[in-house]
C-alpha positions in Angstrom: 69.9 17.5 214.0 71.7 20.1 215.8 75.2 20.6 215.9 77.5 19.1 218.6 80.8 19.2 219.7 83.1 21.3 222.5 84.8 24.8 222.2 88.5 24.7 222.1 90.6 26.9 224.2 91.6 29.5 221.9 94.7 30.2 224.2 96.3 26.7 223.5 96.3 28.0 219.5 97.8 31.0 220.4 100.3 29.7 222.5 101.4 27.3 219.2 101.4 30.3 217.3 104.3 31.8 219.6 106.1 29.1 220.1 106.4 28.5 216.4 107.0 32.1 216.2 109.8 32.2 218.4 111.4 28.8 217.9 112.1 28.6 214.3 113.4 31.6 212.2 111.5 34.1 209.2 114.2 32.6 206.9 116.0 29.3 205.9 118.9 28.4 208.0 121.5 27.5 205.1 120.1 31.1 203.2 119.2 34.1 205.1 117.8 35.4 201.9 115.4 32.2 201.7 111.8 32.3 203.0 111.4 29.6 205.9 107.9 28.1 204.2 108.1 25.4 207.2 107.6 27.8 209.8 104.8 29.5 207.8 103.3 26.1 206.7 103.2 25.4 210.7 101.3 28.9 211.2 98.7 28.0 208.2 98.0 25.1 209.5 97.2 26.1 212.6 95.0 29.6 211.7 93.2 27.3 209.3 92.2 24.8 212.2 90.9 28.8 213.7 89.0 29.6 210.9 87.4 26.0 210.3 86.3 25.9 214.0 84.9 29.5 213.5 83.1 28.4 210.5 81.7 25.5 212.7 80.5 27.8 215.6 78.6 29.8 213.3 76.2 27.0 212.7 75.2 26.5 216.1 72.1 28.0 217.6 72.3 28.1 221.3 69.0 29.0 222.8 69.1 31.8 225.4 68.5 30.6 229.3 65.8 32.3 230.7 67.2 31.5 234.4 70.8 32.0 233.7 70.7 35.7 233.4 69.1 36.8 236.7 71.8 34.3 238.1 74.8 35.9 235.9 74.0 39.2 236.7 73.6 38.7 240.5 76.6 37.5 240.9 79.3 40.5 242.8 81.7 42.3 240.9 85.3 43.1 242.1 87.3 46.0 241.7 91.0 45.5 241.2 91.6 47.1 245.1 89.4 43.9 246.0 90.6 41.2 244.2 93.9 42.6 245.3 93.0 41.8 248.9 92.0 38.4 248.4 95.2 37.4 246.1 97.3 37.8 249.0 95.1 35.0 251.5 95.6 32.8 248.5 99.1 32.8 248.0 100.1 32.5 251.7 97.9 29.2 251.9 99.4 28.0 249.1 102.7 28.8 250.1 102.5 27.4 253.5 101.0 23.4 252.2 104.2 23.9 249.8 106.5 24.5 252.4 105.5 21.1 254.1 106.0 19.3 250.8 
């Protein structure tokens, strides 16, 4: 039977990460010479949810596309200078349906 299920965004565990980082402290708040284990039961919690995915992910066998490739590599690559270019037609549409909002 083979192995289903979807990727997570490894950015949305990341961005837990730093806000539990950031919002609560290293050490208790009544004793600055207390470790906070909250905050690092938070963090565990969250790079063991990582790790179990990462464990899952190694059982899956994903079949290379023999029509993907060709596709893939076809496909034009921008230098910065270029993409820089285009940002700038992006933003002004944007900013000019927000200015009728």
């Amino acid at each position: 039977m083979p192995v289903q299920g979807t990727v997570p965004y490894l950015g949305t565990f990341l961005t837990d990460l730093m806000m539990i980082d950031s919002a609560l402290k290293d050490t208790a708040e009544e004793n600055d010479q207390l470790i906070n284990f909250d905050k690092h039961r938070k963090e565990f919690e969250i790079l063991t949810q990582i790790r179990l995915l990462q464990t899952a992910a190694a059982l899956y066998n994903i079949d290379p596309d023999a029509e993907f490739w060709p596709k893939f590599c076809s496909i034009p690559v921008s230098n910065d200078s270029e993409r820089f270019c285009i940002r700038p037609a992006c933003c002004t549409i944007h900013w000019h349906v927000a200015s009728y909002l």
